[in-house]
N, C-alpha and C positions, 0 to 999 in steps of 0.2 A: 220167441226167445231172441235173443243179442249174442252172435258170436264173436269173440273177439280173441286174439293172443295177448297169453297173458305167460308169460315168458322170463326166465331170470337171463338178464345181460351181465358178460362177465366186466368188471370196474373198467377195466381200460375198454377206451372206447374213442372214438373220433369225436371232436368239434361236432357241436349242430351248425348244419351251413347258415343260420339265420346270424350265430356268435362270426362266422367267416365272411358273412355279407357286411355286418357292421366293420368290422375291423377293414375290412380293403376300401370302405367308399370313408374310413379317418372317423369314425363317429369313439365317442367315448365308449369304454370296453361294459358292455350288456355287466351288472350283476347277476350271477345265478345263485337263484333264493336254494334253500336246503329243500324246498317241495319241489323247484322245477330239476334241482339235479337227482332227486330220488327218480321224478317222470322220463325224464331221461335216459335213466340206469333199467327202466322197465321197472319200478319199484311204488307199482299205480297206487298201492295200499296204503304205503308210506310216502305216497304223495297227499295224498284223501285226507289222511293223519294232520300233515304238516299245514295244509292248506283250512283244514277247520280249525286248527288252533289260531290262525291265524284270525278267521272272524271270529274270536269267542271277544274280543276289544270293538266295538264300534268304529267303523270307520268309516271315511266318505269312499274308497274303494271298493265298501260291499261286494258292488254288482260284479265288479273287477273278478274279484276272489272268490265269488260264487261261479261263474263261469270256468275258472280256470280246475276249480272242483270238480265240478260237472263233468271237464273235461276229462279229469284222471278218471274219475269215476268211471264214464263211458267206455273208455278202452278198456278199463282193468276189469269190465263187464259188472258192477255194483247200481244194477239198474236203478235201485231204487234213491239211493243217493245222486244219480243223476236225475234220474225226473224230477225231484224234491228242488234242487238246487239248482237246474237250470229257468225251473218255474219261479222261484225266487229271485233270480237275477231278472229274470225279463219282464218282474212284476216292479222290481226297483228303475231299474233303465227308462222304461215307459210312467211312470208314478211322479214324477220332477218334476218341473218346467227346464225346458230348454237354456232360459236365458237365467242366467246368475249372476245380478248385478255383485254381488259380494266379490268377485273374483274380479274387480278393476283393479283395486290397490291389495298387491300381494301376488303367491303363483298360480296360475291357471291350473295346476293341479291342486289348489286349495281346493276347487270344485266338485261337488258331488260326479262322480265317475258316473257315466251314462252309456258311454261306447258310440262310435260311429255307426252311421247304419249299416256297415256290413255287418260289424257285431252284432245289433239289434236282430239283422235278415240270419246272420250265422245259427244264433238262442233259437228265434223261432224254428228254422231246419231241425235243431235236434233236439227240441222238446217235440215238436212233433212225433220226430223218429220214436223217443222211446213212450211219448204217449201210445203210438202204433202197437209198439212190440208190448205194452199192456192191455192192447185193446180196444183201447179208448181212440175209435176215429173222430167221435165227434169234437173232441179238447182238441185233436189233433188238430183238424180242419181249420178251425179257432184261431191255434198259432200259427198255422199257413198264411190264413188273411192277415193277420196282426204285421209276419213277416214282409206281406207285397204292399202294404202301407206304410210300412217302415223305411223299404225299399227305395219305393216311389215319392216318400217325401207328401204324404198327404196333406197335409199342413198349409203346404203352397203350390201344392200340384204343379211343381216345375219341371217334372222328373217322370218319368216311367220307368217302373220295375223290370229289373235284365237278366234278373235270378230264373235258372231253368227249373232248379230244382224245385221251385215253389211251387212253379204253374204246374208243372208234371204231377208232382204230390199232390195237388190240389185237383187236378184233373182227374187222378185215383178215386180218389174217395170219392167226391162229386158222381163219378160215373159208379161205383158199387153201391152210392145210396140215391139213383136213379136220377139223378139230377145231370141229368145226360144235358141238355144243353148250356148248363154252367161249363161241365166238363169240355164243350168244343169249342169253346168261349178260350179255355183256358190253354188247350193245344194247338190252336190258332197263334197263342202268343209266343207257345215252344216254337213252332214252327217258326218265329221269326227270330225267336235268340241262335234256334241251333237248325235251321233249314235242311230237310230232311231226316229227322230223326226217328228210325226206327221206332221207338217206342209211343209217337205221338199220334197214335192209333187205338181210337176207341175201343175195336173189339179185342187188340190184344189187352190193351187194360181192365176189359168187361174180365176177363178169363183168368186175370192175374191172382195168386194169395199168395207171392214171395217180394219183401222188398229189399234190395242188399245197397248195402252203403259203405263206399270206399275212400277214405280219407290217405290223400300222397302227400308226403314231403313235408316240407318246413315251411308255413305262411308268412305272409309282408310281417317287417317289422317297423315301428316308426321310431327315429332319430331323431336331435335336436340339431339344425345348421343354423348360418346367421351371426353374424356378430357378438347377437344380442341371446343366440339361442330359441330367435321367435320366429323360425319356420319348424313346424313339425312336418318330417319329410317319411316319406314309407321307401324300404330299401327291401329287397328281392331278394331272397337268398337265391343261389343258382342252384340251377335244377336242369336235370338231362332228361326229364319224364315228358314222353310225348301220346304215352296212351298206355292202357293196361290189357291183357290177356287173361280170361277169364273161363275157369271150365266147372259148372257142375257135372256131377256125375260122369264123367268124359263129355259133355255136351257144350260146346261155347258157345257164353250169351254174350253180349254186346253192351256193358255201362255205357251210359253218356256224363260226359262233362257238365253233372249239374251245375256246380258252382268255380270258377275262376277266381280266387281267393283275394291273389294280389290287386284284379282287373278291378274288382269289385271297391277296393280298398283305396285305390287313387282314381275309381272314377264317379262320376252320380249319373243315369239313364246312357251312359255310355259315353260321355263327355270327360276329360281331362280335368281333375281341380287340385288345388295345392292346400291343405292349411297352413294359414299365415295369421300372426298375430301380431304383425306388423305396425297396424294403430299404438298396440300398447310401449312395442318397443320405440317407436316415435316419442311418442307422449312422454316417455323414462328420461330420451335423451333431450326434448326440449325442457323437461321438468328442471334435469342437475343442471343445461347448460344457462338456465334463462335463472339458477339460484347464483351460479358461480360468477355472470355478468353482475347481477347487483350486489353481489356483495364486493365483488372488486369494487366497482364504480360509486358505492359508500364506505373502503376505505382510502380512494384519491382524492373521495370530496372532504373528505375527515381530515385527511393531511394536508390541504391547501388552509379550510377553515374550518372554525368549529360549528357544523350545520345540524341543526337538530333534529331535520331529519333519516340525520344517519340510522341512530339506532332501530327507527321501522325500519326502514329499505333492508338493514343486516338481517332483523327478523322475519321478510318476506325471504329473502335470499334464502335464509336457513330453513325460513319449511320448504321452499322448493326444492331445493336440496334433501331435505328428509322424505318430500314425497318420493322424489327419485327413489332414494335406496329404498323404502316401503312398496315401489313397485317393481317386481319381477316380472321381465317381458320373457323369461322360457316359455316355452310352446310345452302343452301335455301332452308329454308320450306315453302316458300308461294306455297300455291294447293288450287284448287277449294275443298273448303272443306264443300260445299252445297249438292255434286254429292251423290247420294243415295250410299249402299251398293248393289244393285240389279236391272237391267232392265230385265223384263219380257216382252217379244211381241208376243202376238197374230195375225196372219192376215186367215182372213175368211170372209164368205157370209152371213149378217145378212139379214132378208127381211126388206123391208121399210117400216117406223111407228114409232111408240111411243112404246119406249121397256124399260121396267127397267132392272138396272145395280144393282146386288149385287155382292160387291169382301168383301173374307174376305183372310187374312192371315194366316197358318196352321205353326202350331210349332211341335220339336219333337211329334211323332206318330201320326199326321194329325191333332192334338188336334187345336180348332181355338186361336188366340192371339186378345182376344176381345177389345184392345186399337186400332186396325188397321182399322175393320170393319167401310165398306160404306159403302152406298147403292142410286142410285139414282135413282128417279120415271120417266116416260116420257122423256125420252132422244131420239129426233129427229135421225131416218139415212134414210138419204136420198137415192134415187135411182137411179138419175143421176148424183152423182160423190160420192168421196170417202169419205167415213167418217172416220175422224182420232179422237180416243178419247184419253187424256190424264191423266193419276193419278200420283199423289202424294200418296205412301201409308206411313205412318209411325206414330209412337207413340202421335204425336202432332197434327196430322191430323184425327186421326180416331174417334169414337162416343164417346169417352172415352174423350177428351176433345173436343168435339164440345158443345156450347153454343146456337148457330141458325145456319140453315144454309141460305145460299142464291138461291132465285129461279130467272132464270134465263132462257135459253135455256131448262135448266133439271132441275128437283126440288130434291132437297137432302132430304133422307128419314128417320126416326126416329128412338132411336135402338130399 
């Protein structure tokens, strides 16, 4: 099963620091669509709602709005509209070609919406997860490899995949379906994203049937800068989160930092890069300036004498001129802008029963961040398959605006 809170938030509520990170670095002010302010209010149903009406229109956005689906869905625990839909998206993103010559003349977000590859590696992560929490290792396993291809840029093999959470998940299954030397293959790699980690230990993963997944904060957002609006830039919401505290049953386990959200988002195999769409903004501004030379220059030659060449020279002047305005050098900023700042994964041996879940979030020098804090009572793991639990952790979710919560599978605990 997926545990998740599913929580009513009262209407007043704070800014998402993503809306606060744009607004201090001058970008234009985010719209918040009526499914992302319902997702926000804790209102995952009436997010789900607003979000499939949305694709009932065909759109080059799809994959956009299947993910961002997926994502309400996940937290508001509607498994089954998450599996459904994040398999969807990752079958569109991957199904295209790359290059889109039709987006020369006109906006870059004319383009069929594909996601960067952290988005492509983010889809794969949690279609895995809720393939897990159905069962299904082997589809799982599938989207893991799909996600360290994605990652890594296979295409051009430029790049090595830096995602922990891949290789770890990947190392699981591998090792419970005896394929033990893929599996050391793949802890080898842990080892070097995250040196020393705890969990990158065969026998503890032999012994594992629980995997918990904790999702902090508020992830990169990308902005338009530039002149011309043709750098797409990703801005940080700020964040005090330095690690998490985790107790089953009074027992603390130790998540690691599978996934770096923002790191991931401005870099490829761990290297620094910028989208720029620079070319096109060139090309716009030599396009009007090289229309607005000739057409001056065949109205001085028109008024010394009457040259018959005027009239072409005016008509090349004016389609360069019209290619100008036909082409839009904005940078696309459409990004799943739901994806937390932080995946945390845990995988380990709980015994079977009814165990309480307390997570809290630790800010500079371990000190707790008491808007993050859950806790949940009685939460089922079973002993003959795996238990996948899933959180939401962040400022609009924790006891800090919970109103009631919902009892369910697990009962949500009081602060």
């Amino acid at each position: 099963m997926i545990t998740q809170p599913r929580t009513v938030r009262p209407i007043a509520m704070r800014a998402p620091l993503w809306l606060c990170a744009c607004l201090a670095v001058g970008c234009a002010t985010p719209v918040v669509t009526t499914a992302e302010r319902l997702f926000l209010l804790g209102d995952e149903r009436g997010a789900i709602e607003s979000y499939a009406a949305r694709l009932e229109a065909p759109s080059k956005r799809e994959a956009l709005d299947e993910n961002l689906l997926a994502t309400a869905a996940l937290v508001g625990g509607d498994l089954e509209t998450a599996r459904k839909t994040f398999i969807d998206a990752g079958i569109i993103m991957g199904s295209f070609p790359s290059s889109q010559p039709g987006a020369i003349i006109g906006s870059e977000g004319s383009k069929y919406y594909l996601g960067d590859p952290y988005e492509g590696a983010m889809n794969s992560i949690y279609t895995a997860v809720v393939l897990l929490a159905t069962g299904d290792e082997q589809n799982a396993r599938a989207a893991l490899k799909n996600g360290i291809l994605i990652d890594s840029d296979s295409k051009d093999e430029e790049y090595r995949s830096d995602i922990a959470a891949l290789f770890l998940l990947e190392a699981w299954l591998s090792q419970r379906s005896g394929q033990t030397d893929l599996a050391r293959q793949d802890l080898e790699q842990v080892l070097v994203i995250l040196p020393g980690s705890p969990l990158a230990d065969p026998e503890t993963l032999a012994a594992a049937n629980t995997l918990i997944v904790i999702d902090v904060g508020d992830g990169p957002q990308k902005v338009r800068s530039g002149s011309s609006g043709e750098l797409a830039l990703f801005v940080t919401p700020p964040t005090e989160v330095t690690g998490l505290s985790v107790e089953i049953g009074g027992q603390p386990i130790q998540p690691v930092l599978g996934v770096d959200v923002s790191f991931q988002a401005t870099t490829r195999g761990g290297r620094k890069m910028d989208g720029i769409l620079r070319g096109k903004a060139v090309f716009k501004e030599v396009a009007e300036l090289g229309g607005a030379v000739l057409i001056h220059d065949a109205l001085r030659k028109n008024a010394i004498k009457n040259d018959a060449k005027v009239g072409g020279q005016l008509a090349v002047g004016g389609g360069l001129l019209l290619l100008s305005a036909l082409t839009r050098a904005e940078a696309d900023v459409r990004h799943w802008h739901l994806l937390p700042a932080y995946t945390y994964i845990w995988i380990g041996r709980v015994e079977p029963g009814l165990h309480d879940i307390d997570l809290r979030v630790r800010g500079p020098g371990g000190s707790e961040i008491s808007d993050y804090h859950q806790a949940w009572h009685y939460v089922p793991f079973s002993g003959d398959s795996l238990n996948v639990h899933y959180f939401r952790a962040d400022p609009h979710r924790g006891f800090g605006h919970a109103a009631s919560g919902n009892r369910s599978a697990a009962e949500r605990g009081s602060p």
